[in-house]
C-alpha positions in Angstrom: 6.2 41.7 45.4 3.2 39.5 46.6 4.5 36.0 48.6 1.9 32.7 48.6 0.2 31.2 46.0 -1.0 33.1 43.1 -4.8 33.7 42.3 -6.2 32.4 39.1 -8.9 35.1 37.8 -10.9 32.8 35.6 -12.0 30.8 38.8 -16.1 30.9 38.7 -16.8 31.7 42.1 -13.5 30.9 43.7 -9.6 31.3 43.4 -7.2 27.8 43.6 -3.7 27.9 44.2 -1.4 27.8 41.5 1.7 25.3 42.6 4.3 27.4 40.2 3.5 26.8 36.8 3.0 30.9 36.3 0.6 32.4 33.9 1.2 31.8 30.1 0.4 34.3 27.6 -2.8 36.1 27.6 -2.6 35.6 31.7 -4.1 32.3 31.8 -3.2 30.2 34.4 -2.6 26.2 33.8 -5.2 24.1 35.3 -3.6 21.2 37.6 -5.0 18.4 39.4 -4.6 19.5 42.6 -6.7 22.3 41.4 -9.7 19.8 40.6 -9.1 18.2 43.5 -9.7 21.0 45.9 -12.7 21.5 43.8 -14.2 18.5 44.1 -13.1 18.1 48.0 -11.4 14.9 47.0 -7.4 14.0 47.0 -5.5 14.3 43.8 -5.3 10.5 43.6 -9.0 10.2 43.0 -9.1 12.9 40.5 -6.3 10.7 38.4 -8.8 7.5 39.0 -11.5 9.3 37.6 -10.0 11.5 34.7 -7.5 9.5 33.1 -8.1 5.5 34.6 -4.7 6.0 37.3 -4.7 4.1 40.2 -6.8 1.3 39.3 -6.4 0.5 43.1 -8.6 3.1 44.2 -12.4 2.5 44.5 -14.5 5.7 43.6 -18.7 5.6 44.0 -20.1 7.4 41.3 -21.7 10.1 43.1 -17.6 10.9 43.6 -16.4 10.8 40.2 -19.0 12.8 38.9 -18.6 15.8 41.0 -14.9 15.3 40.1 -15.8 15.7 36.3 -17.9 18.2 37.2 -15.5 20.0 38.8 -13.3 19.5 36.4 -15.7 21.0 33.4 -15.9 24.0 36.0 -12.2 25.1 36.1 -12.0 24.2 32.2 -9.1 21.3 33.2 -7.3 19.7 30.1 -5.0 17.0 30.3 -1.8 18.2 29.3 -0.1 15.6 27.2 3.3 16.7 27.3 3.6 16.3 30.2 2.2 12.7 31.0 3.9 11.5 27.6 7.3 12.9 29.8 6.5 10.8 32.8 5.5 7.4 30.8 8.1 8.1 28.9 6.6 8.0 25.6 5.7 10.5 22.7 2.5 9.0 21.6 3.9 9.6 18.1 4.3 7.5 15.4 6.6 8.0 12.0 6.0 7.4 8.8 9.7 6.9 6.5 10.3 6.5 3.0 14.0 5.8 3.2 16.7 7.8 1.2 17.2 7.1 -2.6 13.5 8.1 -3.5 11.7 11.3 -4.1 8.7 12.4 -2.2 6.2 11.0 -2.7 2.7 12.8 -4.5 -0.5 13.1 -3.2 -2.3 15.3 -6.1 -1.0 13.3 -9.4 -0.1 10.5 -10.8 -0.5 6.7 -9.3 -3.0 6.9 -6.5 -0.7 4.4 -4.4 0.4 6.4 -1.9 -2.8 8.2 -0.9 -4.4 4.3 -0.8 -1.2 3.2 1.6 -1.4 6.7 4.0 -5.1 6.3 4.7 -4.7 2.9 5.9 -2.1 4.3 8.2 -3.7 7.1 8.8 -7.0 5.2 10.2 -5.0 2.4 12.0 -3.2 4.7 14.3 -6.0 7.4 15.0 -7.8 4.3 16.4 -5.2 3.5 18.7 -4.7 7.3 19.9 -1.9 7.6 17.8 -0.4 11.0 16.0 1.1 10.3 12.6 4.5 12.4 11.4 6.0 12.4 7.8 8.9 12.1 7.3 10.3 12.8 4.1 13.7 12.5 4.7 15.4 11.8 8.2 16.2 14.9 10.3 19.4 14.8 12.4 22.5 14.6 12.9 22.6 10.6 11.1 19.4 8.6 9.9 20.3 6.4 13.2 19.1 9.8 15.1 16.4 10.0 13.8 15.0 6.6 14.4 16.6 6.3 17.9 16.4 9.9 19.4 13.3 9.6 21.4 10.8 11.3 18.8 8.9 8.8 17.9 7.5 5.6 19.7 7.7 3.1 16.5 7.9 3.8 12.8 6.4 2.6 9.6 8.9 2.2 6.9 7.3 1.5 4.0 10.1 1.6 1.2 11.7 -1.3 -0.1 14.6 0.1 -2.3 17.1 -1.9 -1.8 20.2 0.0 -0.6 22.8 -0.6 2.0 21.9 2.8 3.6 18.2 1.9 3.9 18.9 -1.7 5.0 21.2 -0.6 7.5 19.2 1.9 9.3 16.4 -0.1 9.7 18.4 -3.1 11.3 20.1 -0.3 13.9 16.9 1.2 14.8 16.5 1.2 18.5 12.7 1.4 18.4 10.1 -0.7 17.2 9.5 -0.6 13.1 6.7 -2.3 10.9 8.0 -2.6 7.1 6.0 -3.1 4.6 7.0 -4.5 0.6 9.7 -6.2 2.2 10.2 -9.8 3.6 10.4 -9.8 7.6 13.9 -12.2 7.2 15.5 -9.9 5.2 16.1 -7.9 8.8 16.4 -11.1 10.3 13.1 -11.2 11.5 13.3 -8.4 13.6 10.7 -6.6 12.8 6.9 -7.5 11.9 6.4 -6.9 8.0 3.2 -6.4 5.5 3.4 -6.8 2.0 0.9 -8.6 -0.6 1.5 -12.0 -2.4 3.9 -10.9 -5.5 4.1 -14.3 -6.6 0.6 -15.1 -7.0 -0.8 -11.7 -8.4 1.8 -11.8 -11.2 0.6 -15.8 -11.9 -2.7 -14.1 -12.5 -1.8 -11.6 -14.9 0.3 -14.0 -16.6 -2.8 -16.5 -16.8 -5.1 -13.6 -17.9 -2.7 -13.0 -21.1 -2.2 -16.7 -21.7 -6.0 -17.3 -21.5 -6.4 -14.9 -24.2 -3.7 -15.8 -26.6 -0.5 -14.1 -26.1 2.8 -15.8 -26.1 5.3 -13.5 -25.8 4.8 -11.2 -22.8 7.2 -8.6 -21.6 7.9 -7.8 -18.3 9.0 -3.8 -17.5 10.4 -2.2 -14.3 11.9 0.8 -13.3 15.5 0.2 -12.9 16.7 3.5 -11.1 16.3 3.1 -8.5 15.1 -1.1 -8.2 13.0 -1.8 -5.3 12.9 -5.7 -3.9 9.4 -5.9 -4.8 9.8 -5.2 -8.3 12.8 -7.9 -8.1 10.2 -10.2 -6.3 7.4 -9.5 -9.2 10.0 -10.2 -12.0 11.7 -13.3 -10.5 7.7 -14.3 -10.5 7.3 -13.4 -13.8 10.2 -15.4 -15.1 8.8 -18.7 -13.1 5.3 -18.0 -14.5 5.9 -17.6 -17.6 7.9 -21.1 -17.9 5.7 -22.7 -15.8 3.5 -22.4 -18.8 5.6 -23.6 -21.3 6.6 -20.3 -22.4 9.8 -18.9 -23.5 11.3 -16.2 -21.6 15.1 -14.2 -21.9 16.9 -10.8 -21.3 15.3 -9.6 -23.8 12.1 -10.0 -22.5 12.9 -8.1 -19.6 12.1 -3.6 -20.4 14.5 -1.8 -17.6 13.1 1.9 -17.3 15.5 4.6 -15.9 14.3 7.8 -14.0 13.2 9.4 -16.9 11.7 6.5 -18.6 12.6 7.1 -22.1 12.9 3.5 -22.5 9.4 3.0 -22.8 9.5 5.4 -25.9 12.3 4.1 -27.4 10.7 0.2 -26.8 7.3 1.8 -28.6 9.1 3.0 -31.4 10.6 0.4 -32.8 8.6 -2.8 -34.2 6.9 -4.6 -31.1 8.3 -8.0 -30.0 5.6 -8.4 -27.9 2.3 -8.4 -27.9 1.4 -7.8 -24.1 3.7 -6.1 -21.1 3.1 -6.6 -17.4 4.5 -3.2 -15.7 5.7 -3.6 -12.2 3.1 -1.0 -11.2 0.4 1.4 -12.4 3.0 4.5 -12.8 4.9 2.5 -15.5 1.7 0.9 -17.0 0.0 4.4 -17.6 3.8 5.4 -19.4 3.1 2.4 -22.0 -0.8 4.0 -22.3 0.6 7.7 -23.2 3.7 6.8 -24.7 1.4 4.2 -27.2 -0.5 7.4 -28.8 2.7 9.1 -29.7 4.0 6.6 -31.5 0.3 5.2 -32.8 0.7 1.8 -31.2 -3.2 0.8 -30.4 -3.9 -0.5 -26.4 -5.4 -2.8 -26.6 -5.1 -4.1 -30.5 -1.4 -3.8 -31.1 -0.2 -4.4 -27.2 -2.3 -5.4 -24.2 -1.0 -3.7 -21.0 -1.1 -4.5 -17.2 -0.1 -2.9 -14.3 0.0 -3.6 -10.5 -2.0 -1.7 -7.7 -5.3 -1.2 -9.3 -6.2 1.8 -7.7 -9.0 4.4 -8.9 -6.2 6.0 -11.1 -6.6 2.9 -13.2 -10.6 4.2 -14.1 -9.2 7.4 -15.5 -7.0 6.2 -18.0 -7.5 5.8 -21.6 -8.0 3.1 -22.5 -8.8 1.8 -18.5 -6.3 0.0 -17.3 -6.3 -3.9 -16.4 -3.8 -4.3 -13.0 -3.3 -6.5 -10.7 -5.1 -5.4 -7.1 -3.4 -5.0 -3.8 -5.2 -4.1 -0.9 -3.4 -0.6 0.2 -5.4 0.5 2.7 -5.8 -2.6 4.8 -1.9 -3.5 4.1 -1.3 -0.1 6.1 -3.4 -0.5 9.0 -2.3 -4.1 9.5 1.4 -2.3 9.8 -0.1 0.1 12.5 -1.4 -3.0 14.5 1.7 -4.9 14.2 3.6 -1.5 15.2 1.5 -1.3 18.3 1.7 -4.4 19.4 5.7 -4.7 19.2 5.8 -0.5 20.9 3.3 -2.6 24.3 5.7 -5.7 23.9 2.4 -7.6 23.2 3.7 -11.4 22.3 2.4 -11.9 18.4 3.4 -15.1 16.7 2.4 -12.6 13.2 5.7 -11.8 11.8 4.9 -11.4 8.7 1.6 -10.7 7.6 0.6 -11.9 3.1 -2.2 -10.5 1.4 -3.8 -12.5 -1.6 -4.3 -10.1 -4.7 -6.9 -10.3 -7.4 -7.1 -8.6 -10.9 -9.3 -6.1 -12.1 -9.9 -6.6 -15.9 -10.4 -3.6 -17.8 -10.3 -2.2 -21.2 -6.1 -2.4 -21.8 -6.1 -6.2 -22.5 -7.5 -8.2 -25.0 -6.8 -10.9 -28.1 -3.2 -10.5 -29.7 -4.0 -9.2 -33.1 -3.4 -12.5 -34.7 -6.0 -14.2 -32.9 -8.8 -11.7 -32.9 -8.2 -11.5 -37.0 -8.4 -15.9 -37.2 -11.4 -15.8 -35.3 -13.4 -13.1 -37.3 -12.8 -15.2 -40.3 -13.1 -18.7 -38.8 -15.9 -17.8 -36.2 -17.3 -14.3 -36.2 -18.6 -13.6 -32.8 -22.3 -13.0 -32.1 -23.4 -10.2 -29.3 -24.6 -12.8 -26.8 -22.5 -13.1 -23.8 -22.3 -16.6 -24.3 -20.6 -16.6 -27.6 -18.0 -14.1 -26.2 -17.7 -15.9 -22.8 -16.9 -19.1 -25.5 -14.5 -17.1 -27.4 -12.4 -16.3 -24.6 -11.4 -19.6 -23.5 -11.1 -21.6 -26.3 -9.8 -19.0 -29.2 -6.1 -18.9 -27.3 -6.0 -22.9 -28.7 -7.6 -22.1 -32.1 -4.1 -21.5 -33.9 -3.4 -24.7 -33.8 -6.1 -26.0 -35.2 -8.4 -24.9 -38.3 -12.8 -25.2 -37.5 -13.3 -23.8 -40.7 -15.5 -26.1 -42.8 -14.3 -28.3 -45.7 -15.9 -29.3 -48.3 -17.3 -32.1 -48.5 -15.2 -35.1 -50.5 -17.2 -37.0 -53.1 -16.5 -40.4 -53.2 -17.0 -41.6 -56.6 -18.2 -45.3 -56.7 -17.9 -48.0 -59.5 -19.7 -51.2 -59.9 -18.7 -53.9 -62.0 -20.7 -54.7 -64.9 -21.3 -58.1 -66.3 -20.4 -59.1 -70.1 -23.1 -60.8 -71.7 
């Protein structure tokens, strides 16, 4: 057997030693930087300057650094990023969990949330060299493994169902996490969180429906399992609503299990409210399909809202009015905050609110009653400024009755004289 260094074939012109790292398959042999180096006629620490910013230290002229690249382009050297992850002792590698208790999510059908949410995360860690992994489900011996074994440098966790497990896990993490739907003190401020103002998007689905009329207004969430944000938008819909005078009970309140049969079952019997605010577009689009069955008209006999507003709303029949929340930027703000807590970069942003706005679409309109008062008392004309009227003051109309009287003769008598 041959002793000394081993000669790499693929040399152009030349042969480098190979310092043990063997030949891998196909009989290549691993490019190192002592290879560029005695290329270039330069020491290894000036190839690290130069390739991948090393050594900041160490002044190299230009004329120096480019026959380093140069040489470097020759031998066809690529960082390999195993093996500097190893020595900084990081993975470059960033997780994205759901939590246990909830399927996988779907990318192909249904509610376009998800898909909004990744590419937010998607773009904010590509920008900051970042690979993304999905996690499903945690892999391991525990879910602490998982978030503690060295595999990833920070994770996203982006489920708020309230369990123990879920809550627990995340407060034992070892490494950085970003939540988002969920309040930064409900891990004791531990972690940076991103979520969008509940509160105030519900307020302006509420004030939508009371501008146009209705008065009894349902809330519906799914109840298996129950997330803190839909908590959060239903403890907002209960304030709301009596904020405005309205009344509000258990029985305004439609709990959908896994299967949501409720929401047939609600349909089918005669409706005790004339508009329903669906913790998100899923559940909104069930009250659309599950209205045709049982030939309940959106929006005629029940106006319906949901919350997300994303382009799954446009393909919907009839469209769908929601309540917007900004996904994609929500996501990438997570990354930044990830980032900055995986450097130890000092952030006073612990938790990060997002205003919403709603899109108005074709699912909401006049309560029945209303719309059938004004055609009588005021038919409406096909200028936009008669209908931009309408909206605003018809909710007040029942009270009062425009229609015109007729006029009330006065009959008058004089005296006459006697003669």
């Amino acid at each position: 057997m041959r002793n000394g260094p081993r000669i790499n074939p693929h040399f152009d012109g030349g042969c480098a030693p190979d310092f043990g790292h063997g030949f891998r398959i196909g009989g290549r042999v691993p490019i190192t930087v002592r290879d560029v180096a005695a290329r270039a006629g330069v020491s290894p620490v000036v190839v690290s300057r130069v390739l991948h910013n090393k050594a900041q230290s160490i002044r190299v002229s230009e004329a120096t650094a480019e026959r380093v690249r140069q040489a470097a382009s020759d031998l066809g050297y690529r960082l390999n990023v195993f093996a500097r992850n190893f020595r900084e002792q990081q993975t470059m590698t960033i997780g994205l969990l759901h939590g246990t208790g909830v399927t996988r999510p779907q990318l192909d059908e249904g509610s376009r949330y998800f898909a909004c949410l990744l590419d937010g995360i998607i773009e904010g860690a590509f920008k900051r060299g970042y690979s993304l992994t999905l996690c499903p489900k945690l892999m391991g011996a525990s879910p602490e493994d998982a978030l503690s074994d060295g595999r990833f440098d920070g994770l996203v966790w982006y489920s708020s169902v309230s369990t123990d497990e879920n809550l627990e896990t995340v407060a034992r993490s070892s490494v950085p996490v970003a939540i988002i739907h969920a309040h930064a003190d409900r891990f004791d401020n531990r972690h940076p969180a991103v979520l969008c103002d509940n509160d105030q998007g519900i307020g302006l689905a509420v004030d939508h429906l009371v501008e146009l009329g209705h008065r009894r207004i349902a809330f519906a969430l799914d109840d298996s399992p129950c997330n803190l944000e839909s908590i959060e938008r239903l403890d907002a819909h209960r304030r709301h609503i009596k904020l405005r005078g309205l009344e509000f009970s258990e029985e305004d309140i439609i709990r959908v299990g896994w299967h949501r049969v409720e929401v047939s079952e609600y349909l089918r019997q005669p409706l005790r409210h004339t508009a329903v605010i669906a913790h998100n577009d899923g559940l909104a689009a069930e009250f659309l399909s599950q209205a045709v069955v049982h030939g309940v008209s959106v929006p005629d006999d029940l106006s319906v809202i949901g919350f997300d507003s994303t382009d799954y709303c446009l393909e919907l029949r009839p469209t769908l009015t929601s309540i917007y929340q900004p996904l994609k930027a929500m996501g990438e703000k997570a990354i930044d905050l990830l980032v900055k807590a995986i450097k130890r970069e000092l952030t006073d942003e612990k938790e990060v609110l997002f205003p919403c706005r709603i899109d108005i679409r074709a699912s909401t309109s006049l309560p029945t009653k209303v719309k059938s008062w004004n055609e009588r008392a005021l038919p409406l004309s096909s200028s936009s400024s008669s209908s931009r009227l309408s909206r605003f003051w018809l909710p007040f109309c029942s009270r009062f009755s425009l229609r015109r009287r007729p006029r009330r003769r006065i009959r008058q008598t004089f005296p006459t004289s006697r003669t």
